[in-house]
C-alpha positions as CSV (number, residue, x, y, z in Angstrom):
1,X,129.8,104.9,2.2
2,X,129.6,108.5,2.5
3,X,132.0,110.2,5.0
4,X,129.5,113.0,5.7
5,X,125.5,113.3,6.4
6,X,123.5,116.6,6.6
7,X,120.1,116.9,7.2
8,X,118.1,119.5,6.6
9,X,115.4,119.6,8.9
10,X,115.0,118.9,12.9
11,X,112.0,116.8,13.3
12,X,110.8,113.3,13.5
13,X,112.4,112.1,11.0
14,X,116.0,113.9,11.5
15,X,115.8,112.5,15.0
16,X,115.3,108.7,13.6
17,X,118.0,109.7,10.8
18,X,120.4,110.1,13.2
19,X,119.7,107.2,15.4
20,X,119.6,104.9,12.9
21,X,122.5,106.1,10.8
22,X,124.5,105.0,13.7
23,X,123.1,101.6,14.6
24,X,123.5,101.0,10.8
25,X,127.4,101.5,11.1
26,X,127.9,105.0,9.8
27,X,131.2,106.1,11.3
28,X,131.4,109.5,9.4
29,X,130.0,112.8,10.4
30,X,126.4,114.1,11.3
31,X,125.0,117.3,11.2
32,X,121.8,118.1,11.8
33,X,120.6,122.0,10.7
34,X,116.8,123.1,12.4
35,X,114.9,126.5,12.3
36,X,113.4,125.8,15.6
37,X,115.8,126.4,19.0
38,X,114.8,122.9,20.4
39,X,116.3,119.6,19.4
40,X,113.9,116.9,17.2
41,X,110.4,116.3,19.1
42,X,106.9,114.9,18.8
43,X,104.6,116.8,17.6
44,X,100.7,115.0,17.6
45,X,101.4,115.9,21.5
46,X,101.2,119.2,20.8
47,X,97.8,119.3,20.3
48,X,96.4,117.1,23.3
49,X,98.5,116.6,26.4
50,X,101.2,119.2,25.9
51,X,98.4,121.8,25.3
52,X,96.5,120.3,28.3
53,X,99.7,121.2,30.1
54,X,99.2,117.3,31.1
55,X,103.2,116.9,30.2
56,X,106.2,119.1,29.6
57,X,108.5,119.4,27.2
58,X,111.2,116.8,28.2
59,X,108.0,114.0,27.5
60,X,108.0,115.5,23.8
61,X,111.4,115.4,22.6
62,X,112.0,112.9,20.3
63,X,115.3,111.4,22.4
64,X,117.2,113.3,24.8
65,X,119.1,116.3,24.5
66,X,122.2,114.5,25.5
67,X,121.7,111.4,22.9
68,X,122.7,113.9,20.0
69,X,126.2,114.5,21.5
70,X,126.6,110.6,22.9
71,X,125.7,109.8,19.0
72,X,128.3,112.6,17.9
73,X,126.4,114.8,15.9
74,X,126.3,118.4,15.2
75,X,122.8,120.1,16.0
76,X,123.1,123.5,14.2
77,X,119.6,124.8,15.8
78,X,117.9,128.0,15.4
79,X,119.1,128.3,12.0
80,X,117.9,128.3,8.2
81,X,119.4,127.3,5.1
82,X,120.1,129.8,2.5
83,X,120.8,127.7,-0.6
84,X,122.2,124.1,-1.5
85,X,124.5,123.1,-4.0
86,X,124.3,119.7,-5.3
87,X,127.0,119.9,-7.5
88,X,129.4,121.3,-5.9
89,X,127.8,119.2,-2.2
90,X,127.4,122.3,-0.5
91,X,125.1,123.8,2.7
92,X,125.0,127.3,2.9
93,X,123.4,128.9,6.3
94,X,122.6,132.0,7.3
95,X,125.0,133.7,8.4
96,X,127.1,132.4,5.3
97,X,129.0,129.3,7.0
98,X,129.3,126.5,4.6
99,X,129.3,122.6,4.8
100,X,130.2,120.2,2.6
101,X,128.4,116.9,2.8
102,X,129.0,113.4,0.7
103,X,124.9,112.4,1.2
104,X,122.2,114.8,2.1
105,X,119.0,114.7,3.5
106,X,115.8,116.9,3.6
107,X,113.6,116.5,6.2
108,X,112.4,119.8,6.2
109,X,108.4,118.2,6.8
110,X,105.7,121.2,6.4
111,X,104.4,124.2,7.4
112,X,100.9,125.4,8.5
113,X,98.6,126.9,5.7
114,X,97.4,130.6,6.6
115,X,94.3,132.0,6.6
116,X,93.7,134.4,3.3
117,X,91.1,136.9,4.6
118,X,91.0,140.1,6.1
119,X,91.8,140.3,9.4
120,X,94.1,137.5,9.1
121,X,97.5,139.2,10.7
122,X,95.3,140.2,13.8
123,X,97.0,139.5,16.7
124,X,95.2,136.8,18.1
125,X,94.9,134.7,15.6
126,X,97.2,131.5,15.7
127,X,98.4,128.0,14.2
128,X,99.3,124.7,15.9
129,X,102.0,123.6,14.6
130,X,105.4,124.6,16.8
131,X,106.0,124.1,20.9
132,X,106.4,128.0,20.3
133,X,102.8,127.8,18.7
134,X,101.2,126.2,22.0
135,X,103.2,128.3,24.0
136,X,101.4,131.4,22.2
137,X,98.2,129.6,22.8
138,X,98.3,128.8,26.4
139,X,98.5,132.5,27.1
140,X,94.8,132.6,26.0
141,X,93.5,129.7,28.3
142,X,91.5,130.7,30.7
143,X,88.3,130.3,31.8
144,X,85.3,131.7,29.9
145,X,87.2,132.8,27.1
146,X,85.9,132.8,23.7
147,X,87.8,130.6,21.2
148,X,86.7,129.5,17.7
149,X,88.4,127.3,15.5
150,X,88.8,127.8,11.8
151,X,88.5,123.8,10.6
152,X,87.0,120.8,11.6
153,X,90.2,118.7,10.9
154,X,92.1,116.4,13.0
155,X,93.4,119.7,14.9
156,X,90.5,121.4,15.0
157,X,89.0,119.1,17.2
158,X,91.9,118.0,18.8
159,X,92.3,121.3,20.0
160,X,88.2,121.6,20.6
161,X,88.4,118.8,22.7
162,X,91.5,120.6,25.1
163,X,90.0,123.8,25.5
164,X,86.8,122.9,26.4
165,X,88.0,121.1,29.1
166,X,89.8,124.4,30.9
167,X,86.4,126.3,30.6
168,X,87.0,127.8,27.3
169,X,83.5,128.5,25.1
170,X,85.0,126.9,21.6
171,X,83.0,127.2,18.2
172,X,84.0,125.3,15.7
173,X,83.7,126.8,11.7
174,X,83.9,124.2,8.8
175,X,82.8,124.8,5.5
176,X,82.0,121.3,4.3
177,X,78.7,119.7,5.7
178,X,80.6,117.9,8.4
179,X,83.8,117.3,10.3
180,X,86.4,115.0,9.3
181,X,84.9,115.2,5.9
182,X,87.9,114.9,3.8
183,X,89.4,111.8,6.1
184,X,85.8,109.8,6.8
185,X,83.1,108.8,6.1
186,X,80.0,110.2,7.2
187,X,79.1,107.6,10.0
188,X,82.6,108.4,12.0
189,X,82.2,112.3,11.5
190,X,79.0,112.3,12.6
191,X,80.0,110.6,15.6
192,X,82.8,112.5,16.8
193,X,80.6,115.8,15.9
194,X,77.7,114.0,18.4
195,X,80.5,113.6,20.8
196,X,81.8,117.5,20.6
197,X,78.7,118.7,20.9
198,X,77.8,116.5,24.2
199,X,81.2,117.8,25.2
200,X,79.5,121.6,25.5
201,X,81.7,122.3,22.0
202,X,79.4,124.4,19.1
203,X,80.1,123.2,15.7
204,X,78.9,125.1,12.9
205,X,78.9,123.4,9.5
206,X,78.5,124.3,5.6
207,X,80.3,127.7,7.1
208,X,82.7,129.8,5.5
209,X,85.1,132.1,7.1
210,X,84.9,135.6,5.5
211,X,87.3,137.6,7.9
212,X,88.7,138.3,11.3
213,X,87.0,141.4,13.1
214,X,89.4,143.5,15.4
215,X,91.5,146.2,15.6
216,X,94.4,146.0,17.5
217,X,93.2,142.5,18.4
218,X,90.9,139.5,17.5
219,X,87.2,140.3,19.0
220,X,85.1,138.1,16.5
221,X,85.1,136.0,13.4
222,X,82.7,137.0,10.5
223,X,80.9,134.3,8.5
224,X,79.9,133.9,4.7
225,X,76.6,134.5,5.9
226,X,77.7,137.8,7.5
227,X,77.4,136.6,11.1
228,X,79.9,138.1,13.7
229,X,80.8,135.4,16.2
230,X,83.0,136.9,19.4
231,X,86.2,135.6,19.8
232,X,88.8,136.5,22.3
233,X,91.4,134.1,20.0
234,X,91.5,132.3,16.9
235,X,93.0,128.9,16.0
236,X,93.3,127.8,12.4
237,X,93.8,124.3,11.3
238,X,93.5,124.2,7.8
239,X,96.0,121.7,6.3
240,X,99.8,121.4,5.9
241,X,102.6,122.8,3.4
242,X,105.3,120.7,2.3
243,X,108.7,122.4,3.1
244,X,110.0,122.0,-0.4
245,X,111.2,125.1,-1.7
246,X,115.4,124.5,-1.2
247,X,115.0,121.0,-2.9
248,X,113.0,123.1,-5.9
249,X,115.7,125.9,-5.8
250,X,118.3,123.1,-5.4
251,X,117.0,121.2,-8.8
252,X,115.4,118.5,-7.3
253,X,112.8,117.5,-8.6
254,X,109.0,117.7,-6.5
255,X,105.7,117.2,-7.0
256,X,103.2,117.8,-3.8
257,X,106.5,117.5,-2.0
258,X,110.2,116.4,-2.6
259,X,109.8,112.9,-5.0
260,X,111.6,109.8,-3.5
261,X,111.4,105.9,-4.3
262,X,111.0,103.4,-2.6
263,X,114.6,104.0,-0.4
264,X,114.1,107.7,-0.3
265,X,116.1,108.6,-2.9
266,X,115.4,112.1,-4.8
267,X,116.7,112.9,-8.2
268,X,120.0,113.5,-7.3
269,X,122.1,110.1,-5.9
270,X,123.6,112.2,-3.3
271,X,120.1,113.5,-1.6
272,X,117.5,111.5,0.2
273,X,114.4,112.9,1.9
274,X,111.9,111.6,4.4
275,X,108.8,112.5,6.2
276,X,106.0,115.2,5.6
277,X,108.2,116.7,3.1
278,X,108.0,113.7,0.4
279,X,105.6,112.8,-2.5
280,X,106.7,108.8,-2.3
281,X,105.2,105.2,-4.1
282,X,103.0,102.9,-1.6
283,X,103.2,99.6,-2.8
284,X,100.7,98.1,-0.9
285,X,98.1,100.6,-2.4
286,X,99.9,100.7,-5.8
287,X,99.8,105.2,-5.3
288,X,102.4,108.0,-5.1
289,X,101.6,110.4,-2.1
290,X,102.3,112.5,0.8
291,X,101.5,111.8,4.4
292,X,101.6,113.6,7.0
293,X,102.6,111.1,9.8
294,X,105.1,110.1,12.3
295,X,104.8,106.5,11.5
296,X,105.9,107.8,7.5
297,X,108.9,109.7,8.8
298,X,110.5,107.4,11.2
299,X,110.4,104.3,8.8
300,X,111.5,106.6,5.7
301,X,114.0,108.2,7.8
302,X,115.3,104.4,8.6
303,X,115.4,103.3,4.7
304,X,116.9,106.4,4.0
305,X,120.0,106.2,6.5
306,X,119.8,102.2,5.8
307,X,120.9,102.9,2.1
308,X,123.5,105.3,2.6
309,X,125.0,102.8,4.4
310,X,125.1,100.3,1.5
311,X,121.8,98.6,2.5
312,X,118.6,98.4,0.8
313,X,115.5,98.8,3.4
314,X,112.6,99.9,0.9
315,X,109.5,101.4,2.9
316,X,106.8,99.9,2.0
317,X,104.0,99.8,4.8
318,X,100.4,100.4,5.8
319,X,99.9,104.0,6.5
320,X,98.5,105.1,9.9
321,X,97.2,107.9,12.2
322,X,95.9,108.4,15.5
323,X,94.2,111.0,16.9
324,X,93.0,111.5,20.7
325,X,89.5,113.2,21.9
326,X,88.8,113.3,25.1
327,X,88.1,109.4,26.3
328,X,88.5,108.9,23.0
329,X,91.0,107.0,21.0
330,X,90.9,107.0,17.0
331,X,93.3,104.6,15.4
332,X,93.2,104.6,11.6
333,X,94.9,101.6,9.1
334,X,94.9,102.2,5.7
335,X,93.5,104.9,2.8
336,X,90.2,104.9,2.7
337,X,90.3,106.8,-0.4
338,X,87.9,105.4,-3.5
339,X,85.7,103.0,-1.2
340,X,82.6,102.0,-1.9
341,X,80.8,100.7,1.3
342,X,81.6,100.8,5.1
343,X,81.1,98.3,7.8
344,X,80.4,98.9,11.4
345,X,81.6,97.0,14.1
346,X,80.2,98.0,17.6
347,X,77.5,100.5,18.8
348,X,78.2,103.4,17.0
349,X,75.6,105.3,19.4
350,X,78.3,104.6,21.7
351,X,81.4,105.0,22.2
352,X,83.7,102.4,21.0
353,X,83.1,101.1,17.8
354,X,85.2,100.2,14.2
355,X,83.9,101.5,10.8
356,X,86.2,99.5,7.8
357,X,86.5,101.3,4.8
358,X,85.3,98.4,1.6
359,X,86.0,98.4,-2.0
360,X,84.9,95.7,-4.5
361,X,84.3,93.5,-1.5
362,X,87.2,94.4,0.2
363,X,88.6,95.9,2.9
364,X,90.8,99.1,2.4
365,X,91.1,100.9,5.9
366,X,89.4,100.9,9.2
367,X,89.1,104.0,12.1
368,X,89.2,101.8,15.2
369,X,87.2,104.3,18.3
370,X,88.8,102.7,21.6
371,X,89.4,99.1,19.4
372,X,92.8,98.4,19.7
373,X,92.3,94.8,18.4
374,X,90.1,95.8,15.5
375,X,92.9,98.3,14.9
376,X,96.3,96.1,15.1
377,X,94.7,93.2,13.3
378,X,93.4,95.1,10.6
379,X,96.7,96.5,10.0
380,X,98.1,93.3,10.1
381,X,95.8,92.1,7.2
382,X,96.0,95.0,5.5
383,X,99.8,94.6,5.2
384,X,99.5,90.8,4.2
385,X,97.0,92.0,1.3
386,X,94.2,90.1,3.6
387,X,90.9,90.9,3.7
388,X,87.6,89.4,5.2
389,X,83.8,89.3,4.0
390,X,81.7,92.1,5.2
391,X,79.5,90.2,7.0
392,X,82.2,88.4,9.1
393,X,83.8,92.3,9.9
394,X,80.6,93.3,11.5
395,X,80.2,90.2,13.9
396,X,81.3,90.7,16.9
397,X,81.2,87.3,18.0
398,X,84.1,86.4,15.9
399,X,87.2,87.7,17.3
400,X,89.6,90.0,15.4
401,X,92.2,87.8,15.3
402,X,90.3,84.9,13.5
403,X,90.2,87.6,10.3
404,X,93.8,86.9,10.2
405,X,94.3,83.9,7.8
C-alpha cells in the first residue's frame, strides 16, 4: 500500500476519494490540490436551488469543511498544477512547490465549452459551471430582465426554469429541432418544451447562434437568420470538456478523457482517475465512455481508493442522471443510445409519466417524470440484465415492482 495519495482535482469525486480512502484503512498521507478556493461540493445544485438562492453554500459542499482536517488531509485550494512527473512521482504547483506521491489520482472532471462567435468575450455573457459562475449570474436577476440561453440542454433549461421564476423574460436558442435532442427522445422533449413554454419561457428551435451584439456589454444575441434578440445577459450551456490535458502532458494515455478500467486504473500503475475526467468500460452495456455524473464519480472515486488499498472494487453500474424543472422531477436509468422503440407509461399530456427506452424487445433506459418507482425499479432491472415486454411496461395496473423477476 502506498504511503502517499494526491489528487488532482477538488470535486465530487476528490471529496469521495478521500473519504473512502480512509474507511478503507489508508493510514498514509492525503493531499488534495483544487483550482477553485472552496473545498469539494455539489454541483447539479448549482443550477436549481443554489441559483434560486433556495440554499447556501454550506447545503452544497460535498462534506464539511472541518471533515478534511478530522480525516487528516492536506487541501492545497486555489491552486493549479504545473506539470506531473510519473517517473520520477512528482507534483509540481504553481508557485514551484513540489510533492512526491506513491499513487496519484486525477479528478480534474471538465470544463465548460465556450461560445466561438463574435461577441463572445462581451461582458455579460456567462457559463454555469462554478459557485463563482452563479455568483456572476445572480448579479443579473432581477425582475424584467432579458436573458436568453444559448442551448436547450439539461442546463439550459434548468437554468430557464430558475429565472423565469424571479421575473426574468428567458429565450431559449437551440439549433436542433427540439430540446433535449441529443439525450431523448422526441416524446420527453416535447414535453418538457410544452411545459417551458406554459411556464412563460420562449423557446426557439432549428436556431443558430451567429454572434453576441454589444459594445461594452451584452444588449442582444443575433441569429443565423439575422434576427437580433435583446438581451441584458447571456447564459451558454453547450456541453462539457474533460480536464485532461496534465494526464496527456504527463503520458498518460486519453481518449475523450483520461482512459481507466474497470478499477480506475490509467496507463501508468501508480495513477488512477475518476469522474467526469475518464473515458471508462461499462459492463452492463458492453461500451467505453465518459459521463458526466455524480453517481460516476463517487463510485469510481470508491473503486479507485478501494484498490490502492489492496482491494479490488470494479465499477460496474447502471448509469444515471437527474435533473429538476420546476414541479418537475426527471430521473433517468440507463443509455438510451441505439433504441429502437419507446414505451409510455402515464399521461404524457400530464405531468407525471415514464417513457422506457426499447431495443430488440428490450428495455435499455427509462426518464421517469415524478415516477420514483418506475425509476428505482427500472434501475434495478436494468442492473440484473432484466427486462419486461412492452406491453406489460405500459400497464399501469401492474405495479413496477412485479417487472422485477
Amino acid at each position: 500500500m502506498s504511503d502517499s495519495v494526491v489528487i488532482i482535482g477538488a470535486g465530487h469525486a476528490a471529496g469521495q476519494a478521500v473519504a473512502s480512502l480512509r474507511q478503507e484503512g489508508f493510514e498514509g498521507t492525503i493531499v488534495v490540490i483544487g483550482e477553485e478556493s472552496v473545498v469539494p461540493y455539489q454541483r447539479p445544485p448549482l443550477s436549481k436551488k443554489f441559483l434560486a438562492g433556495e440554499i447556501g453554500i454550506d447545503r452544497v459542499l460535498f462534506k464539511p469543511v472541518d471533515f478534511y482536517a478530522k480525516a487528516e488531509a492536506e487541501m492545497i485550494l486555489d491552486t493549479k498544477v504545473e506539470t506531473v512527473d510519473t517517473a520520477a512521482k512528482k507534483v509540481v504547483l504553481e508557485g514551484g512547490r513540489t510533492l512526491d506521491y506513491g499513487k496519484l489520482i486525477f479528478t480534474t472532471g471538465g470544463r465548460v465549452r465556450k461560445l466561438a462567435c463574435p461577441g463572445a468575450e462581451l461582458p455579460g455573457v456567462n457559463y454555469l459551471r462554478t459557485i463563482a459562475d452563479v455568483e456572476a449570474i445572480r448579479a443579473h436577476f432581477k425582475p424584467g430582465a432579458k436573458l436568453v440561453i444559448v442551448g436547450g440542454g439539461y442546463i439550459g433549461l434548468e437554468v430557464a426554469a430558475v429565472a423565469v421564476k424571479h421575473d426574468i423574460d428567458v429565450t431559449v436558442l437551440e439549433m436542433a429541432p427540439t430540446v433535449l435532442g441529443r439525450v431523448t427522445c422526441r416524446e420527453v422533449a416535447e414535453f418538457f418544451q410544452r411545459v417551458h413554454r406554459e411556464e412563460g419561457v420562449k423557446i426557439l428551435t432549428d436556431t443558430a447562434l451567429a454572434g453576441i451584439e454589444g459594445t461594452d456589454h451584452v444588449t442582444g444575441v443575433k441569429t443565423g437568420t439575422g434576427d437580433i434578440i435583446p438581451a441584458d445577459f447571456v447564459i451558454a450551456g453547450i456541453g462539457i470538456l474533460p480536464n485532461v490535458e496534465l494526464a496527456q502532458e504527463a503520458g498518460i494515455t486519453c481518449n475523450n478523457g483520461i482512459v481507466v478500467d474497470e478499477l480506475c486504473r490509467t496507463s501508468d500503475e501508480n495513477v488512477y482517475a475518476a469522474g467526469d475526467c475518464t473515458f471508462h468500460p461499462n459492463p452492463i452495456y458492453d461500451v467505453e465512455l465518459r459521463l458526466e455524473s455524480v453517481h460516476n464519480a463517487l463510485e469510481q472515486a470508491k473503486t479507485a481508493a478501494a484498490h490502492i488499498c489492496g482491494k479490488d472494487k470494479p465499477y460496474g453500474q447502471v448509469p444515471w442522471f437527474w435533473s429538476d424543472q420546476y414541479d418537475l422531477k426527471l430521473q433517468i436509468a440507463g443509455l438510451s443510445q441505439g433504441y429502437d422503440d419507446v414505451v409510455i407509461r402515464g399521461d404524457i399530456t400530464g405531468r407525471s409519466f415514464a417513457a422506457f427506452y426499447m431495443k430488440d424487445g428490450r428495455m435499455i433506459a427509462v426518464d421517469a417524470v415524478n415516477r420514483a418507482p418506475e425509476f428505482m425499479m427500472s434501475k434495478m432491472m436494468l442492473q440484473k440484465g432484466q427486462s419486461a415486454p412492452a406491453e406489460k411496461l405500459a400497464d399501469e395496473s401492474i405495479e413496477m415492482k412485479d417487472m422485477l423477476a
